[in-house]
MDTraj code that builds the backbone (N, CA, C; nanometers):
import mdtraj as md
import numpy as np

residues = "UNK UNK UNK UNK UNK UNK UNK UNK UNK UNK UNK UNK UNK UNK UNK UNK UNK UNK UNK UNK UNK UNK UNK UNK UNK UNK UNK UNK UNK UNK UNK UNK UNK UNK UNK UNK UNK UNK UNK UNK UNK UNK UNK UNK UNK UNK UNK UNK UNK UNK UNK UNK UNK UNK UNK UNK UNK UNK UNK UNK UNK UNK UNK UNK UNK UNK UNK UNK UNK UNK UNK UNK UNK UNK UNK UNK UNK UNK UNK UNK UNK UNK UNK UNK UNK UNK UNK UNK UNK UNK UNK UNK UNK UNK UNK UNK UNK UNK UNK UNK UNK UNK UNK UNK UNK UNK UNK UNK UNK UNK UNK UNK UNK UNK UNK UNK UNK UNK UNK UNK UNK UNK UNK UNK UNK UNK UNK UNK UNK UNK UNK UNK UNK UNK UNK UNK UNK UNK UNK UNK UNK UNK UNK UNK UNK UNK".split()
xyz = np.array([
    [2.4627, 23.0520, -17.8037],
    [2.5373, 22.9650, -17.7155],
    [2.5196, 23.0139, -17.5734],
    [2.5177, 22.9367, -17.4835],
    [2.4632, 22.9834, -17.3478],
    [2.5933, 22.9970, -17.2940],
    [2.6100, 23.1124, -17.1844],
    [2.7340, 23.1138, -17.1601],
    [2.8109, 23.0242, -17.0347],
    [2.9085, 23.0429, -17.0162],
    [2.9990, 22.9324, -16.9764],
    [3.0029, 22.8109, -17.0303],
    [2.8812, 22.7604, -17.1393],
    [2.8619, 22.6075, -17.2061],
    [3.0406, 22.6437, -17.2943],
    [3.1318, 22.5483, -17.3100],
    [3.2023, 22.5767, -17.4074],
    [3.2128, 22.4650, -17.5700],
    [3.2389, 22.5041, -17.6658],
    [3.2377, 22.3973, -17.7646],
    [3.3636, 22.3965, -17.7599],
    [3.3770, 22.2829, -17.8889],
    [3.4936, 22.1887, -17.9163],
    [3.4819, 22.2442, -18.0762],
    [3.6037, 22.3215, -18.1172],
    [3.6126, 22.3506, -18.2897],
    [3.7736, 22.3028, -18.3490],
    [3.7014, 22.2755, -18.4632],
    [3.8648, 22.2377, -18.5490],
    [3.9628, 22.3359, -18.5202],
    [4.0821, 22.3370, -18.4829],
    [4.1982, 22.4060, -18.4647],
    [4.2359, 22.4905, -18.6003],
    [4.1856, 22.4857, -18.7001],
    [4.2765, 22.5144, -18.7944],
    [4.1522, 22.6355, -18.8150],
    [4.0134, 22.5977, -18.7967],
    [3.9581, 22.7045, -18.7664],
    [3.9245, 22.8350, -18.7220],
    [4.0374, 22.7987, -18.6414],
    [4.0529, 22.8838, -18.5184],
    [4.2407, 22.9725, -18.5371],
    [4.2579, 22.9159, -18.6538],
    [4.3550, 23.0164, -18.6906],
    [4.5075, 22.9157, -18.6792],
    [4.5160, 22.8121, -18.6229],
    [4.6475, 22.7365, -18.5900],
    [4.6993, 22.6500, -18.7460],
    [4.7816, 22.6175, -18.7598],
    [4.8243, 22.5866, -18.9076],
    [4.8361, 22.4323, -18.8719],
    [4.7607, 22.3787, -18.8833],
    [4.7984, 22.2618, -18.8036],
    [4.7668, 22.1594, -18.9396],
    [4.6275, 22.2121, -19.0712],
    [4.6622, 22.1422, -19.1553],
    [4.7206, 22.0313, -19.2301],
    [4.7158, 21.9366, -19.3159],
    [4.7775, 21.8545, -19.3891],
    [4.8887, 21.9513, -19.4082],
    [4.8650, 22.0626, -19.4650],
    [4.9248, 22.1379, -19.6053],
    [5.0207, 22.1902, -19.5215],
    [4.9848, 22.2065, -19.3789],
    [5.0615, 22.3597, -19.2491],
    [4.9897, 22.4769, -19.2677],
    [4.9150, 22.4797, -19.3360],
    [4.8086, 22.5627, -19.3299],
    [4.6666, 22.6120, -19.2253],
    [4.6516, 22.7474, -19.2167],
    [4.4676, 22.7072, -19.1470],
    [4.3615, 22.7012, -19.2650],
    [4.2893, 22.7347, -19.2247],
    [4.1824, 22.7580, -19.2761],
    [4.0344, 22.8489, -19.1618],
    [4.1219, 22.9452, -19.0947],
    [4.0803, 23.0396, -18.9965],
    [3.9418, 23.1206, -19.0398],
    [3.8310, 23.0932, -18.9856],
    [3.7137, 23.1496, -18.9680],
    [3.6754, 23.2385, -18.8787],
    [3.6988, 23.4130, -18.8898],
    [3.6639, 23.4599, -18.7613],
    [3.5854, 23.4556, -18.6659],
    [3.4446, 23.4224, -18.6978],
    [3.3438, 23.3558, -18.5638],
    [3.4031, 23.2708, -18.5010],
    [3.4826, 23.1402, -18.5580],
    [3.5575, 23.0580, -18.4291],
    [3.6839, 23.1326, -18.3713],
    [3.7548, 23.2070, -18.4522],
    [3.8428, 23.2271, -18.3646],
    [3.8289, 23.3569, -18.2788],
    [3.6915, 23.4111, -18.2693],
    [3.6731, 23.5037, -18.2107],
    [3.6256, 23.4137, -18.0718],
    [3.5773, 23.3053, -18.1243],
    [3.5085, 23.2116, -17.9961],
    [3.6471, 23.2015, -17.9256],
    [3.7209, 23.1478, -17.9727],
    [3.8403, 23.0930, -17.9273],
    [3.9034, 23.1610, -17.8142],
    [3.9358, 23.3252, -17.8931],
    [4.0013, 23.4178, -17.7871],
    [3.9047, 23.4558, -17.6690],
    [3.7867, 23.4632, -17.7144],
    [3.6704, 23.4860, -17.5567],
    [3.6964, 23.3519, -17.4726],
    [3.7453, 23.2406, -17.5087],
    [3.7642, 23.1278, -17.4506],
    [3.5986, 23.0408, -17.4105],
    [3.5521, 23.0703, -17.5179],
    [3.4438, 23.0163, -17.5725],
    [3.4555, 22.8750, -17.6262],
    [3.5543, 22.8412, -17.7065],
    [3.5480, 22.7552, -17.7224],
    [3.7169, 22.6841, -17.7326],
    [3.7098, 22.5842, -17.7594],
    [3.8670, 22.4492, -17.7286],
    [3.8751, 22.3845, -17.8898],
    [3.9795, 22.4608, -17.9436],
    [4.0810, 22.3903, -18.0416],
    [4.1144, 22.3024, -18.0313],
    [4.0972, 22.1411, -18.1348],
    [4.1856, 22.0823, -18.1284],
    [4.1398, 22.0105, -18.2877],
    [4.2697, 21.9555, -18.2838],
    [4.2958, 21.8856, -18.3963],
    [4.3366, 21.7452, -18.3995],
    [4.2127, 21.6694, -18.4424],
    [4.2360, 21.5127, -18.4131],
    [4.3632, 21.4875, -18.4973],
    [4.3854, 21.5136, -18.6002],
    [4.5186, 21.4418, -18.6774],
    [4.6839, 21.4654, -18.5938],
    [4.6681, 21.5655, -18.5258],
    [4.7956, 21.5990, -18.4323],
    [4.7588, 21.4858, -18.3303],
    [4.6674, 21.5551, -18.2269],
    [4.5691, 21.4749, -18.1302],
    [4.6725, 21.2867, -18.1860],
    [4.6398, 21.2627, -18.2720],
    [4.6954, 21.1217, -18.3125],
    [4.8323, 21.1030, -18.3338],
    [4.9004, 21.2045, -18.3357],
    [5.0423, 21.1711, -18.3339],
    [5.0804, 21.1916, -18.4544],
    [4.9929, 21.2798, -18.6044],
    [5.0456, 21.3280, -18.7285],
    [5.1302, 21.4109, -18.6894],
    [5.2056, 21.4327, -18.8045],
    [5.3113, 21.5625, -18.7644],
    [5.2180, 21.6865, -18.8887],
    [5.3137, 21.7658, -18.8807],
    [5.2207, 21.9016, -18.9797],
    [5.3496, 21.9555, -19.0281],
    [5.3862, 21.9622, -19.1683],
    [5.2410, 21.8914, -19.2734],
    [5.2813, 21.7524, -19.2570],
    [5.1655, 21.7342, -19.3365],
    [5.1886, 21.5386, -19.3445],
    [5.1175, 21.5539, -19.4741],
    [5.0880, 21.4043, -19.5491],
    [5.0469, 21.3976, -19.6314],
    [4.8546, 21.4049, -19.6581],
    [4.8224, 21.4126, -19.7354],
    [4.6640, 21.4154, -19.7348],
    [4.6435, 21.2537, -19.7258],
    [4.5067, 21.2325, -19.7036],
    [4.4599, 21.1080, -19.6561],
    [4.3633, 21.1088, -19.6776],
    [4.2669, 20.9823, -19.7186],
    [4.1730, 20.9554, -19.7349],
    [4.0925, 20.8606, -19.6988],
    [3.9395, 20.8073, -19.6378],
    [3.8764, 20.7051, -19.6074],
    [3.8755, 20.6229, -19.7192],
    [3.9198, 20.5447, -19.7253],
    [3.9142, 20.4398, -19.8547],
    [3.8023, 20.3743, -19.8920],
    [3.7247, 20.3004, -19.8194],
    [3.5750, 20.2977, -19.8557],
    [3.4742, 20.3612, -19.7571],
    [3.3539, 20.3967, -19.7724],
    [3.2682, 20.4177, -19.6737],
    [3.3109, 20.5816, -19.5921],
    [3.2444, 20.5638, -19.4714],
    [3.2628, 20.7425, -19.4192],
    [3.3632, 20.7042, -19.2704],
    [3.3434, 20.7644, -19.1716],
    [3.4259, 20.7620, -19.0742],
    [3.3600, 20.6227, -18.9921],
    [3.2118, 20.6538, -18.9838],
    [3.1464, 20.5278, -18.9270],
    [3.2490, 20.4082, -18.9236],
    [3.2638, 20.3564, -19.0980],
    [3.3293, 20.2595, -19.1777],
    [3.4236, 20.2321, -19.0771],
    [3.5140, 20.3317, -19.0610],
    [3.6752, 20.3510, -19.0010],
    [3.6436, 20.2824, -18.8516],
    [3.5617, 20.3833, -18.7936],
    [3.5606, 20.3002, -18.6881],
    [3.5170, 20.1637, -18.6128],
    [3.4004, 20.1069, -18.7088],
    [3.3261, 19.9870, -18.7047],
    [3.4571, 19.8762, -18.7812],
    [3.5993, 19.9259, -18.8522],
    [3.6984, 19.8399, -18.8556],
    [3.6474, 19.7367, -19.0424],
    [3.5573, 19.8621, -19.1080],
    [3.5475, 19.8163, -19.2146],
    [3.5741, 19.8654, -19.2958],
    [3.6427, 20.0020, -19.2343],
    [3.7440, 20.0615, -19.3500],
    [3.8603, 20.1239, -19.3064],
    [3.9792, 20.1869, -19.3573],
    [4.0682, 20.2358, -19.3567],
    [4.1253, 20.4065, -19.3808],
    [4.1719, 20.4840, -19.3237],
    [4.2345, 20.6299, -19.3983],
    [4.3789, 20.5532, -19.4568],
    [4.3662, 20.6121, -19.5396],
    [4.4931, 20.5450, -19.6184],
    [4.5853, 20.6907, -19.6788],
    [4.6999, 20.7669, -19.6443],
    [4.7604, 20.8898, -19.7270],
    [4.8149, 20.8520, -19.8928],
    [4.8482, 20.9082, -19.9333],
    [4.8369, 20.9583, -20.0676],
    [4.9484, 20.8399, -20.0998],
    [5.0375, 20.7874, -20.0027],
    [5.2013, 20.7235, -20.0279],
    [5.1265, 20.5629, -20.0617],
    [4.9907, 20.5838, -19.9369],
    [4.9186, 20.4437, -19.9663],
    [5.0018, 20.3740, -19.8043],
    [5.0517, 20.4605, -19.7291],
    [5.0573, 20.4300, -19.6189],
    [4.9017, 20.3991, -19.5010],
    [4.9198, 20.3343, -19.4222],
    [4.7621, 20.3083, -19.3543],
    [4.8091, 20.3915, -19.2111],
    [4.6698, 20.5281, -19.2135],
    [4.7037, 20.5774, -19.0962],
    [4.6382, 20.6024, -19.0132],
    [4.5351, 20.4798, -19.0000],
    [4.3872, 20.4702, -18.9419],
    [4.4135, 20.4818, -18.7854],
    [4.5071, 20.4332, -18.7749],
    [4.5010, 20.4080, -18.6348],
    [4.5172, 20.5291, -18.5519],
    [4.6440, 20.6166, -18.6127],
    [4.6417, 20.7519, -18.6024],
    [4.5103, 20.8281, -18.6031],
    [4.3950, 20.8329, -18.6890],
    [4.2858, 20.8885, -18.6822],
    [4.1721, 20.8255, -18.6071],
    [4.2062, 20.7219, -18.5335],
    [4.1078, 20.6634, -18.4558],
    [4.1647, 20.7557, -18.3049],
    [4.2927, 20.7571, -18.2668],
    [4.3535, 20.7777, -18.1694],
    [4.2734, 20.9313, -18.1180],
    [4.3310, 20.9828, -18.2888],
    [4.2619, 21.1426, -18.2464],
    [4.1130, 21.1414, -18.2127],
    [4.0488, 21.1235, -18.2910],
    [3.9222, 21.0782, -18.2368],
    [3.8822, 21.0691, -18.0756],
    [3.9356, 20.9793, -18.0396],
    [3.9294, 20.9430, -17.8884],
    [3.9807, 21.0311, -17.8352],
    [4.0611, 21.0991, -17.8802],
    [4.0981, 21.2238, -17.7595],
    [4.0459, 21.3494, -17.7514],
    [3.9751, 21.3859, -17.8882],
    [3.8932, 21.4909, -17.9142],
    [3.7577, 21.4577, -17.8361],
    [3.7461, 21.3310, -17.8370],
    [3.6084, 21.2825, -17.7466],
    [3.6343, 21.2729, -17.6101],
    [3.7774, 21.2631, -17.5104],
    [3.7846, 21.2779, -17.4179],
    [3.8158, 21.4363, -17.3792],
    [3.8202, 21.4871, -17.4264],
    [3.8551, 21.6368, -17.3964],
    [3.7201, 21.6807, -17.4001],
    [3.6371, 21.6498, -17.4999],
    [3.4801, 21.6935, -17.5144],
    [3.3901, 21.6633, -17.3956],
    [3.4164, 21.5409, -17.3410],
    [3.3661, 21.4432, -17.2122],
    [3.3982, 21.5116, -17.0837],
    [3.5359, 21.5898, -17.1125],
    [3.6082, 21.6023, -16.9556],
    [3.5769, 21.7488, -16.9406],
    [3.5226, 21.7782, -17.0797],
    [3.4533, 21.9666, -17.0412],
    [3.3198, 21.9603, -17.0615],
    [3.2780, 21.8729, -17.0619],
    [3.0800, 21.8515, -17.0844],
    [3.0898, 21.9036, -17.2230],
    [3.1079, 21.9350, -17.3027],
    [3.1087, 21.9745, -17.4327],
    [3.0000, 21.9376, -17.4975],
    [2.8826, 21.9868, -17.5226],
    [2.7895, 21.9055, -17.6185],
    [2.7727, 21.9548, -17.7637],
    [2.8692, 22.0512, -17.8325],
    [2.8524, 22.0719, -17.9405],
    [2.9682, 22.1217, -17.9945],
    [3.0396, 22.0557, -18.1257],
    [3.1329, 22.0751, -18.1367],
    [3.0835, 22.1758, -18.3559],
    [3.1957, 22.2683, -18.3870],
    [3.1850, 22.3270, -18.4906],
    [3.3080, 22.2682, -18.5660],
    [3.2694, 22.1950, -18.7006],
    [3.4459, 22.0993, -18.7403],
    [3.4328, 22.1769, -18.8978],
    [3.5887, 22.1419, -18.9271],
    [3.6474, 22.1448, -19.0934],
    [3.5168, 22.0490, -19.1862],
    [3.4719, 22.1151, -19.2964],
    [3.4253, 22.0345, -19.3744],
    [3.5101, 21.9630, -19.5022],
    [3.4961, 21.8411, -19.5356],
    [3.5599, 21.7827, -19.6086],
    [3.6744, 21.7339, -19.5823],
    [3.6977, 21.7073, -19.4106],
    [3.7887, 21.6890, -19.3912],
    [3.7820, 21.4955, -19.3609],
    [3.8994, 21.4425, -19.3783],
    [3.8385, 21.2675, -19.3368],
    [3.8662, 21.2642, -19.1641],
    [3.8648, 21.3296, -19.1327],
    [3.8382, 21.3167, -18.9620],
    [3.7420, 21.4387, -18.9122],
    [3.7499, 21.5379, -18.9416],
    [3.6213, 21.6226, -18.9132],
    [3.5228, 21.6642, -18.9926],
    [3.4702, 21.6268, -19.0937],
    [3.3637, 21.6370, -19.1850],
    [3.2654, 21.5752, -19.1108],
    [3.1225, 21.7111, -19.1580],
    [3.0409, 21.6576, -19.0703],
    [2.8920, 21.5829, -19.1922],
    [2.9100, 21.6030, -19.2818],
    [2.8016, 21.5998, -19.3555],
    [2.9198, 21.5388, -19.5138],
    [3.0237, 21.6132, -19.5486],
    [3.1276, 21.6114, -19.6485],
    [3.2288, 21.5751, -19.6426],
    [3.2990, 21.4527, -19.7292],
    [3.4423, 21.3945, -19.6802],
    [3.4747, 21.4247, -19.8362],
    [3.6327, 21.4090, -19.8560],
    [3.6890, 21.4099, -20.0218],
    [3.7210, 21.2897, -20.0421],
    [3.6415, 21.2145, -20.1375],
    [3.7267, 21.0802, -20.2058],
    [3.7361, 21.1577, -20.3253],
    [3.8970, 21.0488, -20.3734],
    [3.9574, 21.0963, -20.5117],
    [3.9637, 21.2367, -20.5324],
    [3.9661, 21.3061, -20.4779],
    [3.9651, 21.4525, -20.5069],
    [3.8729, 21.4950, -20.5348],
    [3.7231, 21.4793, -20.4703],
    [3.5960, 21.5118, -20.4796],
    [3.5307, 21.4968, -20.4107],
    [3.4373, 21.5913, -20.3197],
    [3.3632, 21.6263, -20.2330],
    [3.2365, 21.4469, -20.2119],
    [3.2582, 21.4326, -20.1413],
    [3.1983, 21.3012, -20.1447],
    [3.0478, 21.2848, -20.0432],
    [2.9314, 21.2643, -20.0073],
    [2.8657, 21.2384, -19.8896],
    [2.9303, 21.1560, -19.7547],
    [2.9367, 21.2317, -19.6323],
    [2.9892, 21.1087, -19.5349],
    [3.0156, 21.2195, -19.4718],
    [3.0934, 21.1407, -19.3156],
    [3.0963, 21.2024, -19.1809],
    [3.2513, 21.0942, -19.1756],
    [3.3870, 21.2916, -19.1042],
    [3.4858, 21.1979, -19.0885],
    [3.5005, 21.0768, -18.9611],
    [3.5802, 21.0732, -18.9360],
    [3.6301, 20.9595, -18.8327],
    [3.5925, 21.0285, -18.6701],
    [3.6114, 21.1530, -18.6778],
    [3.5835, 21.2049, -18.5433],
    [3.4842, 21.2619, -18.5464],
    [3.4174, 21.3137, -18.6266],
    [3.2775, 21.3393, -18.6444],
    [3.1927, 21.2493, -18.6036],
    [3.2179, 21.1472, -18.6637],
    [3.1220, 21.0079, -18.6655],
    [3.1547, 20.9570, -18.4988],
    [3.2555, 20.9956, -18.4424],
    [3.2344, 20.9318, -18.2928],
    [3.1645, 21.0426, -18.2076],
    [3.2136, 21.1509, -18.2469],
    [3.1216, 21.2610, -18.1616],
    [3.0204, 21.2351, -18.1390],
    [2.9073, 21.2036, -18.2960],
    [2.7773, 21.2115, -18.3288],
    [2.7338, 21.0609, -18.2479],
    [2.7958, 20.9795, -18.2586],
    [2.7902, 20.8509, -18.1392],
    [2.7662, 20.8212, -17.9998],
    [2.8256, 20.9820, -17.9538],
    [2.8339, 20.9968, -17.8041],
    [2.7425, 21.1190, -17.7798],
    [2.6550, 21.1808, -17.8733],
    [2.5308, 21.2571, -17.8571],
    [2.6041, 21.4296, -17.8666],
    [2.7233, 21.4095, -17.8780],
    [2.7789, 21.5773, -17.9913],
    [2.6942, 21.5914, -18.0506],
    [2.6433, 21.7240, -18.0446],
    [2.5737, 21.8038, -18.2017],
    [2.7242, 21.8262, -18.2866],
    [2.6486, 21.8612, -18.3954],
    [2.7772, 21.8598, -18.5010],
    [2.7259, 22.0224, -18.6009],
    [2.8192, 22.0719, -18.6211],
    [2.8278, 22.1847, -18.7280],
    [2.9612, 22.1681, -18.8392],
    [2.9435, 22.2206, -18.9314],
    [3.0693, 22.2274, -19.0009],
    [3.0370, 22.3310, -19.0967],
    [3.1895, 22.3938, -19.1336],
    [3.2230, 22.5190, -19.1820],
    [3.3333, 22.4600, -19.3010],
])
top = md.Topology()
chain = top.add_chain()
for i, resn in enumerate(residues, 1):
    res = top.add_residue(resn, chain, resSeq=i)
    for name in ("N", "CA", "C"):
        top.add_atom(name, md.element.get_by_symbol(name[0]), res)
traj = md.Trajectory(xyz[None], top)
């Protein structure tokens, strides 16, 4: 990484419990990035106005693309629709990325908003890119996932 460039990594990565569950899922390379101030935490599902915990959620058909092209839905476990919430985050993870030149962001895998390659349908590792992944990769983000 060249220095002063900074990335954009999942928050929960980086040690914050911000999770469905309230949990992280803390990786020391990011959160070592983090404390050098290398790189910017955030978490599209807060970012959208989830609270923590909340319930798990899922893309109902298709990958994040789907979600945002308005041909599919995240739907949580209650069968509540909370797309709009994950579109929101999205956009703000992409304006924070925009407003620091950010060109490469490191996300949660399997997550339905930051999966970059892996989303979970039905409780199984599925092919696809989440909701904020898929806009990153739109606006010329490189993408990693852990």
């Amino acid at each position: 990484m060249s220095k002063g460039r900074k990335i954009i990594v999942s928050a929960c990565l980086a040690g914050e419990k911000c999770r469905y569950d309230g949990k992280s899922k803390a990786n020391a390379a990011i959160v070592k990035l983090v404390k050098e101030k290398n790189a910017i935490p955030v978490c599209p599902e807060v970012l959208g106005g989830l609270p923590v915990p909340r319930e798990r959620a899922e893309i109902e058909a298709g990958d994040g693309n789907s979600v945002l092209e308005g041909k599919s839905r995240v739907i949580n476990f209650s069968g509540d629709d909370v797309t709009e919430e994950y579109i929101k985050g999205a956009h703000e993870v992409l304006k924070s990325a925009q407003k620091q030149n950010v060109k490469r962001a490191i996300l949660k895998s399997k997550s339905p908003s930051c999966g970059v390659t892996i989303i979970v349908k039905h409780n199984q590792p599925d092919a696809g890119m989440g909701v904020t992944a898929a806009l990153l990769r739109k606006y010329g983000i490189s993408l990693e996932e852990v």
